[in-house]
MARPALUM-622473 format. One line per 8 residues: number of its first residue (from 1); their letters; for each residue x, y, z of N, C-alpha, C. Coordinates in Angstrom, 3 decimals. Layout:
BEGIN
NUM = A = X Y Z X Y Z X Y Z ~ ...;
This chain:
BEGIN
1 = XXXXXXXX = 81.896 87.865 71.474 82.464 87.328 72.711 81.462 87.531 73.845 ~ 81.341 86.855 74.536 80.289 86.815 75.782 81.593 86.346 76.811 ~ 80.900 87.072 77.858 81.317 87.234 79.242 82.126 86.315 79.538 ~ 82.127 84.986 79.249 82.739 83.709 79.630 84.124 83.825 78.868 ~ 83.768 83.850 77.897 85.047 84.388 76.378 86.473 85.158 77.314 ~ 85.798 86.299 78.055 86.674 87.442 78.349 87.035 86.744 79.368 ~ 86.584 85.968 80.529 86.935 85.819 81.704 88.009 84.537 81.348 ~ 88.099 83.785 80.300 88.675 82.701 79.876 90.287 83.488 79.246;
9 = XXXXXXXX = 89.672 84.476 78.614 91.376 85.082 78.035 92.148 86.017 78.745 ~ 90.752 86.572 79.930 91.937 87.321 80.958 92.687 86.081 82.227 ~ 92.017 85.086 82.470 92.877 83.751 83.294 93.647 83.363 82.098 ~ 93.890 83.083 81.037 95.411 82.890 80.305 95.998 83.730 80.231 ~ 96.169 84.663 80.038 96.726 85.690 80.139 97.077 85.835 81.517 ~ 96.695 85.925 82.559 97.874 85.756 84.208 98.211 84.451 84.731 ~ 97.681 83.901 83.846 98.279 82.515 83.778 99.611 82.416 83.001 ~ 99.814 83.004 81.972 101.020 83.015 81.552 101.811 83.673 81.748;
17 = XXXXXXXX = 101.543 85.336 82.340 102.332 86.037 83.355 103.174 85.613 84.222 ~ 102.027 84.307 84.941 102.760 83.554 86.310 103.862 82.921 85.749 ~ 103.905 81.884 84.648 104.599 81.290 84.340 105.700 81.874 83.842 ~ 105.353 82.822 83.201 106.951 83.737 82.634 107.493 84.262 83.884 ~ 106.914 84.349 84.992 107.984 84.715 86.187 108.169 83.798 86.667 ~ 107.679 82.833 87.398 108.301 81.815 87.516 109.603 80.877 87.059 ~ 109.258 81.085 85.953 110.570 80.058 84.765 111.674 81.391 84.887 ~ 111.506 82.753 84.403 112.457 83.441 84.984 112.904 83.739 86.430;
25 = XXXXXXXX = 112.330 83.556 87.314 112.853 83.427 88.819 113.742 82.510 89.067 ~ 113.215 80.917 88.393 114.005 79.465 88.455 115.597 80.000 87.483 ~ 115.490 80.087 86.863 116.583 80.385 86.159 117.252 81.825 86.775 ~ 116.898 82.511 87.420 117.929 83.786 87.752 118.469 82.614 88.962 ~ 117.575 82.066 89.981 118.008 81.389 90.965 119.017 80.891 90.795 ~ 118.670 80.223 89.401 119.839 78.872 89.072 121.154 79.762 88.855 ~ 121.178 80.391 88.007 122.453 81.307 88.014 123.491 82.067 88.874 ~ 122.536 82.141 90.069 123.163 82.772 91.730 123.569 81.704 92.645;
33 = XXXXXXXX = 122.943 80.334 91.997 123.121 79.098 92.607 124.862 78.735 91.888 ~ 124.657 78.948 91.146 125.938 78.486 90.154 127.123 79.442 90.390 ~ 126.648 80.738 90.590 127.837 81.911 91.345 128.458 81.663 92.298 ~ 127.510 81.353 93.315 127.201 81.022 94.263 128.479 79.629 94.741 ~ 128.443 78.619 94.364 129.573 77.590 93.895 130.821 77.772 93.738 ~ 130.495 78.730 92.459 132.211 79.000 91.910 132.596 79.403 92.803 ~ 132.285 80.386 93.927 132.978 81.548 94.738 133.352 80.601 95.742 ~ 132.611 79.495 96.196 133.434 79.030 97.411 134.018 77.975 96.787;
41 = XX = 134.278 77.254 95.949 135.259 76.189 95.048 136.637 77.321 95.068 ~ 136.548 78.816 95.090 137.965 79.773 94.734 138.510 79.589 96.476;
């Protein structure tokens, strides 16, 4: 592996970090969004 190698698998690697929080942020959102609803529909 040369230098380029490492710098290529440590940017996927917080690259996919980002994305696993992201997609879990969107979805907790969505779920407080949806709480969120029911409570004033009661």
């Amino acid at each position: 592996m040369n230098g380029f190698d490492i710098v290529v698998v440590i940017a996927v690697i917080l690259c996919a970090r980002l994305g696993i929080r992201l997609v879990a942020g969107y979805i907790k959102m969505k779920q407080d969004n949806k709480e969120d609803s029911l409570k004033d529909d009661a």
